[in-house]
DSSP file (Angstrom, degrees, kcal/mol; ACC not computed):
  #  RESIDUE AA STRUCTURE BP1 BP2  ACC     N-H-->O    O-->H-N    N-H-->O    O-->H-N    TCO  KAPPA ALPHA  PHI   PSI    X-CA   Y-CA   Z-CA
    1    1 A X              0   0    0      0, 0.0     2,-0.3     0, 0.0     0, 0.0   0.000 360.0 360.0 360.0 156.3   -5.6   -1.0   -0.2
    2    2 A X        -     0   0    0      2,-0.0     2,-0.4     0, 0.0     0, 0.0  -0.816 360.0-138.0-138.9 144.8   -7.1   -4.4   -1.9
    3    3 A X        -     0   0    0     -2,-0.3     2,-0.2     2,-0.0     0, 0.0  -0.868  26.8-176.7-119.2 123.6   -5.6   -7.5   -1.3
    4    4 A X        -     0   0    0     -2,-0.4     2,-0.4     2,-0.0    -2,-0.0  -0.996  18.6-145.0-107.1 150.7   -5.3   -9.8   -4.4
    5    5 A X        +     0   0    0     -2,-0.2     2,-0.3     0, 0.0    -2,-0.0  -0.751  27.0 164.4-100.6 140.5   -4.0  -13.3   -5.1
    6    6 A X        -     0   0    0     -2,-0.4     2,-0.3     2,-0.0    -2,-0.0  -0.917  32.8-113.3-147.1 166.3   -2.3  -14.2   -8.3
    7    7 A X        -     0   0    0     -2,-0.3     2,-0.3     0, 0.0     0, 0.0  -0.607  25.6-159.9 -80.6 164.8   -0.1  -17.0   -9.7
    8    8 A X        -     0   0    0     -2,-0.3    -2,-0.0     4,-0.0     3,-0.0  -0.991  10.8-137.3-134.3 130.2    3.2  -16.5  -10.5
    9    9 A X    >>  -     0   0    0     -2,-0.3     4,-2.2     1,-0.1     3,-0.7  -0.201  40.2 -96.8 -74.9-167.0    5.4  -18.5  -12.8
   10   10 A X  H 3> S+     0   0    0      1,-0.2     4,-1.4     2,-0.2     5,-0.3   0.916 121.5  57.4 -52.7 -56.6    9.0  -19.2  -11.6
   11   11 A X  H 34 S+     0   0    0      2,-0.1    -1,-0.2     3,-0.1    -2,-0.0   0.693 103.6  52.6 -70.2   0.1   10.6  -16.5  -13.5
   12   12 A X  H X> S+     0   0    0     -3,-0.7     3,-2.5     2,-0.1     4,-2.3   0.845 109.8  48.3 -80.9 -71.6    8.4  -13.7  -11.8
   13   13 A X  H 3X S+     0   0    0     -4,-2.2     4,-5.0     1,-0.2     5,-0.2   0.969 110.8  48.7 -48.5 -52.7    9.2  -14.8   -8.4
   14   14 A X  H 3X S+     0   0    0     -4,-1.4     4,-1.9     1,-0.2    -1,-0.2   0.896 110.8  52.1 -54.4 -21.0   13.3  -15.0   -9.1
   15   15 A X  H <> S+     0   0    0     -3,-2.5     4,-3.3    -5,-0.3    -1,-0.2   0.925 111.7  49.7 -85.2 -31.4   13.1  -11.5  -10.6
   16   16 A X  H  X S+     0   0    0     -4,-2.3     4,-2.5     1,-0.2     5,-0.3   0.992 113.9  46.3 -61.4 -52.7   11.2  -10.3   -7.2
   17   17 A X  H  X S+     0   0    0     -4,-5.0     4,-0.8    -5,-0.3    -1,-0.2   0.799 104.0  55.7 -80.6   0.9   13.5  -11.8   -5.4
   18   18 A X  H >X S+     0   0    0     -4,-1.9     4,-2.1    -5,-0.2     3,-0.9   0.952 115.3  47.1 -43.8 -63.5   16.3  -10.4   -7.3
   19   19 A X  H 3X S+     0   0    0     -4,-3.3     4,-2.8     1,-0.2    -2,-0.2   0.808  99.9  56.8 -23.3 -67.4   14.7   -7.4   -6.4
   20   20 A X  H 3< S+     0   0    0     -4,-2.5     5,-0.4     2,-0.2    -1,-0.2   0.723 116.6  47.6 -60.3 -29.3   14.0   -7.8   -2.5
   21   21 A X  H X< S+     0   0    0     -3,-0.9     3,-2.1    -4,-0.8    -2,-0.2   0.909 107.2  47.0 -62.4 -81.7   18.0   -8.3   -2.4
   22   22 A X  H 3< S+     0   0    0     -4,-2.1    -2,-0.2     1,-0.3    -3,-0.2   0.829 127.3  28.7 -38.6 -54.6   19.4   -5.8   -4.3
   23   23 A X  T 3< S-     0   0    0     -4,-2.8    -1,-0.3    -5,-0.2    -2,-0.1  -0.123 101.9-122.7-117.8  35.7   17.2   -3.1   -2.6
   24   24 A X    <   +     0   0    0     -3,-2.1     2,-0.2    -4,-0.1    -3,-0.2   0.629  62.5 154.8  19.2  78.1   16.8   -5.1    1.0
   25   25 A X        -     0   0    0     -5,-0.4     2,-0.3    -6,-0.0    -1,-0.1  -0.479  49.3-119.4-150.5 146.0   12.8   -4.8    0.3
   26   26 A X     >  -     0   0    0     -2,-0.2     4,-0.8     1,-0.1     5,-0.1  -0.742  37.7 -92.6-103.4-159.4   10.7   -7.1    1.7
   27   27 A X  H  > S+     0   0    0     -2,-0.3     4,-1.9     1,-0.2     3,-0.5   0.832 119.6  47.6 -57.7 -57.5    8.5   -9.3   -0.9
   28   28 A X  H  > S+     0   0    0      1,-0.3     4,-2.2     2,-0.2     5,-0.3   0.931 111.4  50.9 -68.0 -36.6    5.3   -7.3   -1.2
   29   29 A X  H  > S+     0   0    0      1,-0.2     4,-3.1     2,-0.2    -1,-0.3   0.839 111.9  55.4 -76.1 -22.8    7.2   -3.8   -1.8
   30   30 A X  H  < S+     0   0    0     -4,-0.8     4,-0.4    -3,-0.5     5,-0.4   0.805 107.6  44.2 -32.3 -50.2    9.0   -5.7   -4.3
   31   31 A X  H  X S+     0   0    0     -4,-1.9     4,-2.4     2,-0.2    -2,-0.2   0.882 105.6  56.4 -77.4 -40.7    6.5   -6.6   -5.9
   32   32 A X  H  X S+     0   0    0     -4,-2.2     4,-3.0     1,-0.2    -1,-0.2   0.894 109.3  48.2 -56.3 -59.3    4.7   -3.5   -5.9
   33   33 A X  H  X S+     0   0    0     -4,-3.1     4,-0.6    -5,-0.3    -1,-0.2   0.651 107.0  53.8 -80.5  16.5    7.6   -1.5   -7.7
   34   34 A X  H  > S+     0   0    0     -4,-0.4     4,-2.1     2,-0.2     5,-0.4   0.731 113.6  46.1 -94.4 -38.7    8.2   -4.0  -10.3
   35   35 A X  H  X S+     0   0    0     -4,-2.4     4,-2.5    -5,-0.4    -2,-0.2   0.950 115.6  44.9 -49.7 -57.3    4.3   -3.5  -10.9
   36   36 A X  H  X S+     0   0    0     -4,-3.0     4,-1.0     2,-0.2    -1,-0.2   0.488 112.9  49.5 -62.0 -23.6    4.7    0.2  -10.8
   37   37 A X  H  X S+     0   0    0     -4,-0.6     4,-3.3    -3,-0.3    -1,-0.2   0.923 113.0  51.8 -48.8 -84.5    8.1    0.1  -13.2
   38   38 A X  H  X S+     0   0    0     -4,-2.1     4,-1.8     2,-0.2    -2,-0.2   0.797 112.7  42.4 -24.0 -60.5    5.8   -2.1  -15.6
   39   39 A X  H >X S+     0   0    0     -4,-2.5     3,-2.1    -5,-0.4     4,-1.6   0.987 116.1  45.6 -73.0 -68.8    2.8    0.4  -15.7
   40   40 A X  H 3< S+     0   0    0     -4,-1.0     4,-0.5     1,-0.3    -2,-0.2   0.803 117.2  54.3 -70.6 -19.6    4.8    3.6  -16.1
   41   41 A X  H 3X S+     0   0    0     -4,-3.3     4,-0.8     2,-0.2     3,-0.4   0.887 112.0  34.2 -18.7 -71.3    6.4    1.5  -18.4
   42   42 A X  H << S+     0   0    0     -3,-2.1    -2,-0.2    -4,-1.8    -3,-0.2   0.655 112.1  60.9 -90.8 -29.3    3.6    0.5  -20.4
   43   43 A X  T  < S+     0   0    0     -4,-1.6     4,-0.3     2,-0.2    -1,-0.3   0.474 106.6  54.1 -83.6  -2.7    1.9    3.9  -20.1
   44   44 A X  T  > S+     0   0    0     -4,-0.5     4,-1.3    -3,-0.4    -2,-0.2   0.613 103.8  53.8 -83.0 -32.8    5.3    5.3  -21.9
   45   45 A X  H  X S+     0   0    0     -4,-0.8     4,-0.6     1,-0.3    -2,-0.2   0.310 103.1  50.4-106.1  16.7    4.9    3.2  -24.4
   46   46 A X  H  4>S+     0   0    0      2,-0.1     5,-1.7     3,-0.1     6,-0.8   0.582 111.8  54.6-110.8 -29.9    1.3    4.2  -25.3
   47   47 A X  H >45S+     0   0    0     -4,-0.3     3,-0.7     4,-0.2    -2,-0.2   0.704 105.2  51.5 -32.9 -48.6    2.7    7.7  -25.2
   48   48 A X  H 3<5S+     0   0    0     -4,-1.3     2,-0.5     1,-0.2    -2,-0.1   0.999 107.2  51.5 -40.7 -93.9    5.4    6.7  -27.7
   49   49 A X  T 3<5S-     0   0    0     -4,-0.6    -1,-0.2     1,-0.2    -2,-0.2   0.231 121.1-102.8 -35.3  -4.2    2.9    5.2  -30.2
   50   50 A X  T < 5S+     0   0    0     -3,-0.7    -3,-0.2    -2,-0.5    -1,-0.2   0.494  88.0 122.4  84.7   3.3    0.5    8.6  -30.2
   51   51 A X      < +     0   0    0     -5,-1.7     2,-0.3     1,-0.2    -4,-0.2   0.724  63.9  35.7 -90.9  -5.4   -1.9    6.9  -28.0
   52   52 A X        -     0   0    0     -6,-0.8    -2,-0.2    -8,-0.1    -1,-0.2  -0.989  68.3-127.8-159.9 162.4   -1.9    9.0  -25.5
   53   53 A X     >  -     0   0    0     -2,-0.3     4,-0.6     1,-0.1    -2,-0.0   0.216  30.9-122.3 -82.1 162.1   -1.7   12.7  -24.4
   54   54 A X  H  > S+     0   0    0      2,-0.2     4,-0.8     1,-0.1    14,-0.1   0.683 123.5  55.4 -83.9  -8.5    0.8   14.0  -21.6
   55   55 A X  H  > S+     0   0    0      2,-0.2     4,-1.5     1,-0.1    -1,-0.1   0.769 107.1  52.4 -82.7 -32.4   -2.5   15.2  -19.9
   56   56 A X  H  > S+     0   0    0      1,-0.2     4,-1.6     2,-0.2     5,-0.3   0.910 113.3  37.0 -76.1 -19.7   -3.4   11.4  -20.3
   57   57 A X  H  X S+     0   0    0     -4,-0.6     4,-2.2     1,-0.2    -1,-0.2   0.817 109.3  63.4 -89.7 -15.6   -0.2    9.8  -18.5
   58   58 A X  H  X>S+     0   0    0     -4,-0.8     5,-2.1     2,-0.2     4,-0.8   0.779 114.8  37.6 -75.9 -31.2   -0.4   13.0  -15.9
   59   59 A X  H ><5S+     0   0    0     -4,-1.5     3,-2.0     2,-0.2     4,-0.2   0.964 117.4  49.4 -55.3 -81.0   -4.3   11.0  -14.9
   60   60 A X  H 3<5S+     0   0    0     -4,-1.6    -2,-0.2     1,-0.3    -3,-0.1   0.770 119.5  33.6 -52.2 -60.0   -3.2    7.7  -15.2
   61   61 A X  H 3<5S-     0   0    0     -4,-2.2    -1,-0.3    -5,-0.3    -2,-0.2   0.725  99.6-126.0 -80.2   5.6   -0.3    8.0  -13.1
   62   62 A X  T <<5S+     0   0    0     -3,-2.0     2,-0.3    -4,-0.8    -3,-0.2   0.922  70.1 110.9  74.5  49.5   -1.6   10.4  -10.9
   63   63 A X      < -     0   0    0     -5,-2.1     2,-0.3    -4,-0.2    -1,-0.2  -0.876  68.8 -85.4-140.2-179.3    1.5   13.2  -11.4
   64   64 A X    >>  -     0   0    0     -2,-0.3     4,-2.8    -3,-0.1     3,-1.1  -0.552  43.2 -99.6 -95.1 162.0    1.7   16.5  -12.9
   65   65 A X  H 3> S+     0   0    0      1,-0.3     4,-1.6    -2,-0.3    -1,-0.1   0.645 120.8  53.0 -55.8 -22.3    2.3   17.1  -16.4
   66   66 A X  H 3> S+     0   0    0      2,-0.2     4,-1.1     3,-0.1    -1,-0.3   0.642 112.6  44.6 -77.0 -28.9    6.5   17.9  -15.4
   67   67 A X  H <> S+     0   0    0     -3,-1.1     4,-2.3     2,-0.2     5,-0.3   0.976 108.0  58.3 -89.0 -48.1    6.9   14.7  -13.6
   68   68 A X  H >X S+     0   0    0     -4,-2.8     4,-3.0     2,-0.2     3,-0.6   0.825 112.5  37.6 -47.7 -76.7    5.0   13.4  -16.6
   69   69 A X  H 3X S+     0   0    0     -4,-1.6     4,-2.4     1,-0.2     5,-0.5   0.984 115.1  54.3 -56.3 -69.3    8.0   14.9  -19.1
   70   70 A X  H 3X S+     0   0    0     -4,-1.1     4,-1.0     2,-0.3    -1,-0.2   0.896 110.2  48.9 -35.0 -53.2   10.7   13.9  -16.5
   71   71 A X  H XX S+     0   0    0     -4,-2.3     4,-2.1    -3,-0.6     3,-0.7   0.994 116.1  41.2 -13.1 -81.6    9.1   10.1  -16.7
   72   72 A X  H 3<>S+     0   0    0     -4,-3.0     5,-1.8    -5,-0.3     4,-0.3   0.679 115.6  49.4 -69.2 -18.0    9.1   10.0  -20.5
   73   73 A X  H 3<5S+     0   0    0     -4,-2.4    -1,-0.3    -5,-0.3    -2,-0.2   0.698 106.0  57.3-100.4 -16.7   12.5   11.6  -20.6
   74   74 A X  H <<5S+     0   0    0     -4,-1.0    -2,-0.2    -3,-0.7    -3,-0.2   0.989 111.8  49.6 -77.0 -53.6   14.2    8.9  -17.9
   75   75 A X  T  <5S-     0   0    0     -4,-2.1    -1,-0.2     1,-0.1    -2,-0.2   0.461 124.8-102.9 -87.0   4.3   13.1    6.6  -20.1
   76   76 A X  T   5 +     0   0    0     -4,-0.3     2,-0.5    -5,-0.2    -3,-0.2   0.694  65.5 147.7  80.9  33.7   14.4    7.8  -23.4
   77   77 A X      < -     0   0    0     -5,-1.8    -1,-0.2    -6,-0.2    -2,-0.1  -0.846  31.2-171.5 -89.1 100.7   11.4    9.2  -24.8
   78   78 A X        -     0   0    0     -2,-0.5     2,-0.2     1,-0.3    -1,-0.1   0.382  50.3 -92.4-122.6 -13.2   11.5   11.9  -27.0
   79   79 A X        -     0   0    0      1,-0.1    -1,-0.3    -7,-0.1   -31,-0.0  -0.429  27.6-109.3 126.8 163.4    7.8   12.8  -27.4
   80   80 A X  S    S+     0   0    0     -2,-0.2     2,-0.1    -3,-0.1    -1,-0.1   0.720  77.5 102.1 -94.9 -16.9    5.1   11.6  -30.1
   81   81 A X        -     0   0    0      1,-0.1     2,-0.3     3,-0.0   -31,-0.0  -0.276  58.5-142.7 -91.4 169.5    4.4   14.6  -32.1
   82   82 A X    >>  -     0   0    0     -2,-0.1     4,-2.4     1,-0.1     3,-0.6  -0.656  38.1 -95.3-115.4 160.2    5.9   15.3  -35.7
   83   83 A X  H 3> S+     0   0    0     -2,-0.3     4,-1.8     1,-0.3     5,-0.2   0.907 131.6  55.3 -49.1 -44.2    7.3   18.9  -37.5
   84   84 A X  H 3> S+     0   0    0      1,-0.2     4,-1.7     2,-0.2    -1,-0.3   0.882 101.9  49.5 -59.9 -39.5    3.5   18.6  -38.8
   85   85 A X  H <4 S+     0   0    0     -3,-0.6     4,-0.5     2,-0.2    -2,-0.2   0.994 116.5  42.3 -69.3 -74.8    1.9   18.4  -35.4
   86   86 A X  H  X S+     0   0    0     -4,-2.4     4,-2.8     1,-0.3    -1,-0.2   0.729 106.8  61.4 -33.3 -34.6    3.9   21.6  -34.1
   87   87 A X  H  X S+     0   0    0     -4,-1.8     4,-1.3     1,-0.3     5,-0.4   0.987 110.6  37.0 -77.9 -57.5    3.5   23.4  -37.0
   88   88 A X  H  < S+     0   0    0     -4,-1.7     4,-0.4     2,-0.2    -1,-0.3   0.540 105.7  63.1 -51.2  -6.3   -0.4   23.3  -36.6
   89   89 A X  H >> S+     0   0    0     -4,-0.5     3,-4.2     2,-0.1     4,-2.5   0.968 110.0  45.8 -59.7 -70.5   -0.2   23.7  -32.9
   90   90 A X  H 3X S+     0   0    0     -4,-2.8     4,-1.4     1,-0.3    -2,-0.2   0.515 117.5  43.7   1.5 -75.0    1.6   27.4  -34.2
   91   91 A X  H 3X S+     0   0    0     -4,-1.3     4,-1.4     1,-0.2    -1,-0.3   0.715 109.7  50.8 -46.0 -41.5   -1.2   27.9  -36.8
   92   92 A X  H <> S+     0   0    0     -3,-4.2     4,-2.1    -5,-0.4     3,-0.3   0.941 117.7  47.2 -87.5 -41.9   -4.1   27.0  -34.5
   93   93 A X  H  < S+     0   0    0     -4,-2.5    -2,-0.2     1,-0.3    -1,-0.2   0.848 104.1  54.5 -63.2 -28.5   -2.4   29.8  -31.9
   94   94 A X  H  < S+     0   0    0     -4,-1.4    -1,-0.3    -5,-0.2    -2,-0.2   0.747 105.1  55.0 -90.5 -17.3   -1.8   32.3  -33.9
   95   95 A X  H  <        0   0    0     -4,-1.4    -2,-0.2    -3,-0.3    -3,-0.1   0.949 360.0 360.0 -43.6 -62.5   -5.6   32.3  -34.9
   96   96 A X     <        0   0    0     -4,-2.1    -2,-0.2     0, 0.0    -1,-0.1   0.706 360.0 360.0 -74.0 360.0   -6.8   32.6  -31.4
């Protein structure tokens, strides 16, 4: 594990230590899941937007393609593809 230094404003640190209360945490493991919220966060919402695959959020977060859907469904995401998308998965399957 790699040790970095950041700033923080004022409002970072009060939500960590909301945090470090609420789940009797100390600071760094705070800190850690608010990062780790943030990215599966942020990797949801590139999911959202079409920008990326469920094979791509299975990499990045380093889970399988069911925790992947379980993720995206905790968070109220209903998936990226369209009636169009489906219909040509269909097409392209029933070729092979």
């Amino acid at each position: 594990m790699i040790t970095k230094s950041i700033r923080m404003p004022d409002d970072l640190l009060e939500a960590i230590t909301v945090v470090e209360k609420e789940e009797k945490i100390e600071e760094t493991t705070a800190i850690r899941k608010l990062i780790k919220i943030g990215y599966e966060t942020y990797i949801s919402d590139l999911y959202k937007a079409g920008k990326l695959s469920l094979a791509d959020i299975s990499r990045y977060l380093g889970i399988n393609q069911i925790e992947a859907l379980e993720l995206l469904h905790s968070r109220g995401v209903k998936g990226n593809l369209d009636s169009a998308d489906v219909m040509r998965s269909l097409e392209n399957f029933a070729r092979a």
